[in-house]
C-alpha positions in Angstrom: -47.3 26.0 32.2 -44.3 26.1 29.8 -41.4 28.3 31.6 -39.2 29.5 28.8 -35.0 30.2 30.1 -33.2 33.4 29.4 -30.0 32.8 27.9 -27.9 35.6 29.9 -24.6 37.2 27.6 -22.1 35.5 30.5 -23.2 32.3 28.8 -21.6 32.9 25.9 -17.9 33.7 26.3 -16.1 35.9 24.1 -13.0 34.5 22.0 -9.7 35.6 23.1 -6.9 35.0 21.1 -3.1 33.8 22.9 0.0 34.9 21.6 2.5 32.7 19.7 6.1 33.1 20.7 9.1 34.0 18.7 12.8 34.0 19.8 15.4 35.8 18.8 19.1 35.2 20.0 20.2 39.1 19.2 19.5 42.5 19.6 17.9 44.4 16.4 17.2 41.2 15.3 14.4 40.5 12.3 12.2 37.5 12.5 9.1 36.4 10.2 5.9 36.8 12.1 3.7 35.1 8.8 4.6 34.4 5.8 0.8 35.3 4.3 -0.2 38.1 6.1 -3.7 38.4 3.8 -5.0 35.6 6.4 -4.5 37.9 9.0 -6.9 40.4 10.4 -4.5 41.6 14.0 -1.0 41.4 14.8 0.0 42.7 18.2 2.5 42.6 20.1 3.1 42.4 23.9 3.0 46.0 24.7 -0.3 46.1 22.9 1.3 48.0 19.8 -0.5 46.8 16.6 1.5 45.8 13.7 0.5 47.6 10.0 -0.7 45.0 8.2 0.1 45.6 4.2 0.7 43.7 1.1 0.0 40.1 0.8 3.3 38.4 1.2 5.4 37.5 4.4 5.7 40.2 6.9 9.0 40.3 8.9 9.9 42.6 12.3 12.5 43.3 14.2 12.9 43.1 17.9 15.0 45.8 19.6 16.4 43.4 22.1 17.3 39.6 21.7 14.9 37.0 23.9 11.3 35.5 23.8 9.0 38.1 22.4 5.1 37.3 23.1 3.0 38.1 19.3 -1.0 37.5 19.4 -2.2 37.1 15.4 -5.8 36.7 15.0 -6.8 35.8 11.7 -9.6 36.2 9.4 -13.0 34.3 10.5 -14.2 33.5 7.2 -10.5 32.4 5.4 -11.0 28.8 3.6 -7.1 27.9 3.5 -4.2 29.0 5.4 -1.6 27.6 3.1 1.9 28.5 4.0 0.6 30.7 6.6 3.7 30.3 8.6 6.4 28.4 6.4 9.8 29.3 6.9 9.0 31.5 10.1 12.2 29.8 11.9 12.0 32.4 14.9 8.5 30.7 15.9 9.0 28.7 18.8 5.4 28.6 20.4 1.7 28.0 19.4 -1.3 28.5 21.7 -3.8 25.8 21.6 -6.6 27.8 20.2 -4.4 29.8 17.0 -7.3 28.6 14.9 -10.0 28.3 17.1 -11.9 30.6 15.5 -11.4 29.4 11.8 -14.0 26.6 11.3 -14.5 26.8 7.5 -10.2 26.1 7.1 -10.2 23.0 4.4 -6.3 23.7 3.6 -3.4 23.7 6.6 -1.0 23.0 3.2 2.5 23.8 4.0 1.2 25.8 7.4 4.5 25.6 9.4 6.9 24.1 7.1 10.4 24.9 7.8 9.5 25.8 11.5 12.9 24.8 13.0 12.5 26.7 16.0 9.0 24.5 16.8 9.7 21.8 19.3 5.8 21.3 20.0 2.7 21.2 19.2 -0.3 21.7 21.3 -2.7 18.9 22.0 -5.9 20.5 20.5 -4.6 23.0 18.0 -6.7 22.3 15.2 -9.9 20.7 17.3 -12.0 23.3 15.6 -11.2 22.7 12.1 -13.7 20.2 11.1 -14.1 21.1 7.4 -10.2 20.3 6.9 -9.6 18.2 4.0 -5.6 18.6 3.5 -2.4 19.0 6.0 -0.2 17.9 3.4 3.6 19.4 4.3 1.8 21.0 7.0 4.9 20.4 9.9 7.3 19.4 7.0 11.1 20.7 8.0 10.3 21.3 11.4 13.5 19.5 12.4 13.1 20.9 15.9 9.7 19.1 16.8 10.1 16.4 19.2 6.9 14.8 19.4 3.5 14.5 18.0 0.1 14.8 20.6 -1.4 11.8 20.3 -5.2 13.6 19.7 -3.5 16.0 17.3 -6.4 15.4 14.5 -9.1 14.0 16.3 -11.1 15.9 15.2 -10.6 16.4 11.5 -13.1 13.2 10.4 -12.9 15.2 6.7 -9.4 15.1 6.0 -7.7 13.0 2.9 -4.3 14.4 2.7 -1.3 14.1 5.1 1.3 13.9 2.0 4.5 15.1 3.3 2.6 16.4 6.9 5.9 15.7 9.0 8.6 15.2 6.5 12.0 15.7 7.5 10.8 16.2 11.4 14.7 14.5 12.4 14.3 14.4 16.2 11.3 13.0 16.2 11.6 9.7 17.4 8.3 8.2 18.2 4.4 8.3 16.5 1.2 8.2 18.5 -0.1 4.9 18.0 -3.5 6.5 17.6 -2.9 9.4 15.9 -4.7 8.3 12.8 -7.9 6.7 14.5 -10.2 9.1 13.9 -9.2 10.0 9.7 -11.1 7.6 7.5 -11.2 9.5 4.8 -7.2 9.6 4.3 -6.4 9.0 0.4 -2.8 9.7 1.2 0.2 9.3 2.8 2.8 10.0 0.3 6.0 11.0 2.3 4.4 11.2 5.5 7.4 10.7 7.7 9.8 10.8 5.3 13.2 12.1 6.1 12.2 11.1 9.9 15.6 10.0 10.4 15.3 9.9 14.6 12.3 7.9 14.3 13.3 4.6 15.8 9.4 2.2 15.1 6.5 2.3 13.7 2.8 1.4 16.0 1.5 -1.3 14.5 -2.1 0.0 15.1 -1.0 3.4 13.4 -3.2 2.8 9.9 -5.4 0.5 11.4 -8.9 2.4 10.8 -7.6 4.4 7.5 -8.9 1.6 5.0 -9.6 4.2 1.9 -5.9 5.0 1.2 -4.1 4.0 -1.8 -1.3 5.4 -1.6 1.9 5.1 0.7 4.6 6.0 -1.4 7.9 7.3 0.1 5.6 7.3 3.4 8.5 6.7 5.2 11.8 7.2 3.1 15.3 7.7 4.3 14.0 6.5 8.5 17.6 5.5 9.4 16.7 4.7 12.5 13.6 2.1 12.0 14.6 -1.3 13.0 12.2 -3.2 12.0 8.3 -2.9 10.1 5.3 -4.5 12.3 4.0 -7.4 10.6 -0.1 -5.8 10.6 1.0 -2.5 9.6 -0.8 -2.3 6.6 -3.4 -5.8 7.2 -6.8 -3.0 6.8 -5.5 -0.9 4.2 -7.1 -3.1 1.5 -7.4 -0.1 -1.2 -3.8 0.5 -1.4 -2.3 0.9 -5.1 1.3 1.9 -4.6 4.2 1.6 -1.9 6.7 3.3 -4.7 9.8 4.7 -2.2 7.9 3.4 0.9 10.7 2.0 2.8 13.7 3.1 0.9 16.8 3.8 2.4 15.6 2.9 5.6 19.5 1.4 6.2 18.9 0.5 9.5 16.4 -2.0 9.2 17.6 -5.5 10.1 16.7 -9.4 9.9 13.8 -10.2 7.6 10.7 -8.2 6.3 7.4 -9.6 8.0 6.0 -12.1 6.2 2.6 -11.2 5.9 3.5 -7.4 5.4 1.6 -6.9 2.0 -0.5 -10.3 2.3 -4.0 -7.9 2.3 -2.9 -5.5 -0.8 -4.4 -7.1 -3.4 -4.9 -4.0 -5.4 -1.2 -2.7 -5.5 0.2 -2.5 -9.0 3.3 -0.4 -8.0 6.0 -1.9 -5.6 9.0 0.2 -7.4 12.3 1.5 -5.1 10.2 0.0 -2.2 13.6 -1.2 0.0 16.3 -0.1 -2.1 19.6 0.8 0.2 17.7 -1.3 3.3 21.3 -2.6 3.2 21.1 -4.1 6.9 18.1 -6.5 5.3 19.0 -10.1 5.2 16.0 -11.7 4.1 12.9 -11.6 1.8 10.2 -13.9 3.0 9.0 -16.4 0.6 5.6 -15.4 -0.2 6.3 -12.0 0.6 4.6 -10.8 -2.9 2.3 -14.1 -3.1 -0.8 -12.3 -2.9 -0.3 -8.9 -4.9 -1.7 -10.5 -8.5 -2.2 -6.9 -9.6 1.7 -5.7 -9.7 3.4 -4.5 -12.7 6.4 -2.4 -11.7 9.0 -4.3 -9.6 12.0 -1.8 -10.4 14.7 -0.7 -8.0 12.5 -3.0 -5.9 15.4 -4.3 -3.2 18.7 -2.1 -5.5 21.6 -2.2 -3.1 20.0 -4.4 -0.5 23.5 -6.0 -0.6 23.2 -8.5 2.9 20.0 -10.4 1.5 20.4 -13.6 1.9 18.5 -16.7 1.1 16.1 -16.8 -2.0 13.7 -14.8 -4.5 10.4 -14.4 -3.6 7.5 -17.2 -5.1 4.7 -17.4 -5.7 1.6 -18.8 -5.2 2.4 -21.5 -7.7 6.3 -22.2 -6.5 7.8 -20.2 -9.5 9.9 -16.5 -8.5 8.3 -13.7 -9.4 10.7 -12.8 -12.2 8.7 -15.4 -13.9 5.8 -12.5 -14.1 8.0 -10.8 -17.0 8.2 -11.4 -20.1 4.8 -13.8 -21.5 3.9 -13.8 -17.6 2.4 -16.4 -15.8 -1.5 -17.3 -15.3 -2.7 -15.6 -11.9 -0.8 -12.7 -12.5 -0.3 -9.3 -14.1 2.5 -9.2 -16.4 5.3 -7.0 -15.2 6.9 -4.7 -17.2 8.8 -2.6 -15.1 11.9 -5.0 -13.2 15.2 -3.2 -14.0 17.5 -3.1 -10.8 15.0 -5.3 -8.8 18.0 -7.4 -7.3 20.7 -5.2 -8.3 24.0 -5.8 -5.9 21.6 -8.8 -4.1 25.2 -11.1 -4.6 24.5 -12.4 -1.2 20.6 -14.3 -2.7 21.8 -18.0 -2.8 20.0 -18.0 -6.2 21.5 -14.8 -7.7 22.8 -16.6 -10.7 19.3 -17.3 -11.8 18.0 -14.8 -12.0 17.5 -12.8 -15.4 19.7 -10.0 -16.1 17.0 -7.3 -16.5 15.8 -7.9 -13.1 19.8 -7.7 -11.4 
């Protein structure tokens, strides 16, 4: 005899939505509660007022008294992108875990909390729902308050390809889940990632380990101050790669030598351009540092103002410096028209003098 189950209503539990938080330091003081209020469908405050919601554009109010003011916003079940839903909304200093729980067909966080200063976290499973997410490019960009990053963050967002800009000028953060990526093979790009991360002191070695489409990592992480050094695997799987334009430039506080093997697996990269420029606490290039990247045209502003190299131009795999890649180029190798400023201020390379004048 089949016996057929009654699913009772209690099974199913209703969603109820947590409020964010937003600070203010004094009395009759306005604050930004979202800067797109079309994505919202309820604003209420603690005291269970309801806030109008009109227009399309940000919509600011003011607190009668200065302190931490509790603000649930539950927004529209069928909206496809929350772009710039919250940018600039400095007086945020909370998010519940489930503020998008109930947005499954989101494909764009673009520029969601950017310029957030007042953020300091982020919960662990805030966008576990989102599945159909393709883009959190700027998405945390300027939160210079944000400490740290939960490591399982985007677990769940298999789908997206984007994290250009995602924490960009985040300044006090200082460390990156080393599997924060794991789960995001689709990722194209990482164009300024963590750029501007100037409290970020290393980099996991594991962190791109599984993201093996991207081709891009320009200015990925520009202007880090406080890297030390680069892991030697960092980018061994990411085989697709076309450009590191910017990638480590201005990171001053990077000492000793670049690993060796750093770029020996991007065989595809045409653009190495401003990669190290200002990496002034550099003393060394590795010899066959660019052995293995046949494919690159564009060495300019490749190591400008790297002024405490020491040692010798890069060769390669047939014992000439790749300078010799210019002009009628070499066989092996893609001729390379873009050099200016390679070595400029490199005085300290023991073979300096050698090297042509467009390249210095």
């Amino acid at each position: 005899m089949l016996i057929r189950r009654r699913t009772l209503k209690r099974d199913i539990e209703p969603f109820v939505a947590e409020p964010c938080t937003f600070t203010t330091t004094g009395a009759s003081q306005s604050v930004k509660l979202i800067n797109n209020q079309q994505y919202a469908k309820k604003i209420t405050l603690e005291d269970g007022t309801d806030v109008p919601i009109t227009g399309t554009g940000s919509l600011d109010y003011t607190f009668p008294e200065a302190g931490e003011h509790k603000v649930t916003i539950e927004f529209k079940e069928d909206a496809n992108t929350l772009y710039g839903c919250f940018q600039g909304c400095s007086g945020l200093t909370s998010i519940p875990e489930n503020l998008f729980a109930n947005n499954t067909a989101v494909k764009y966080f673009y520029d969601c909390f950017s310029g957030c200063s007042g953020l300091t976290s982020i919960p662990d499973n805030l966008f576990s729902s989102n599945t159909a997410v393709i883009d959190f490019s700027y998405c945390f960009s300027g939160c210079t308050g944000l400490t740290s990053i939960p490591e399982n963050l985007f677990t769940n967002n298999t789908a997206v390809t984007a994290f250009n800009g995602c924490f960009k000028g985040c300044k006090v953060l200082t460390n990156i889940p080393e599997n924060l990526f794991t789960n995001n093979t689709a990722v194209t790009k990482f164009v300024s990632c963590f750029s501007q991360c100037s409290g970020l002191t290393n980099i996991p070695e594991n962190l791109f380990t599984n993201n093996t489409a991207v081709t891009d990592f320009s200015s990925c992480f520009t202007n880090c101050s406080g890297l030390t050094s680069i892991p030697e695997n960092l980018f061994t799987n990411n085989t697709a790669v076309t450009a590191f334009n910017y990638c480590f430039s201005q990171c001053s506080g990077l000492t000793g030598s670049i690993p060796e093997s750093l770029f020996a697996n991007n065989t595809n990269v045409t653009s190495f351009s401003w990669c190290f420029p200002g990496c002034t606490s550099l003393t060394s290039i590795p010899e066959n540092l660019f052995a293995n990247n046949t494919a690159v045209t564009d060495f300019a502003s490749c190591f400008q103002y790297c002024s405490g190299l020491t040692g010798n131009v890069p060769i390669d795999n047939d014992g000439t410096p790749i300078y010799n890649r210019s002009g009628s180029g070499k066989p092996g190798y893609a001729k390379v028209s873009y050099y200016g400023y390679c070595f400029y201020n490199c005085r300290g390379l023991t073979d300096y003098s050698s090297i042509p004048s467009g390249w210095k």
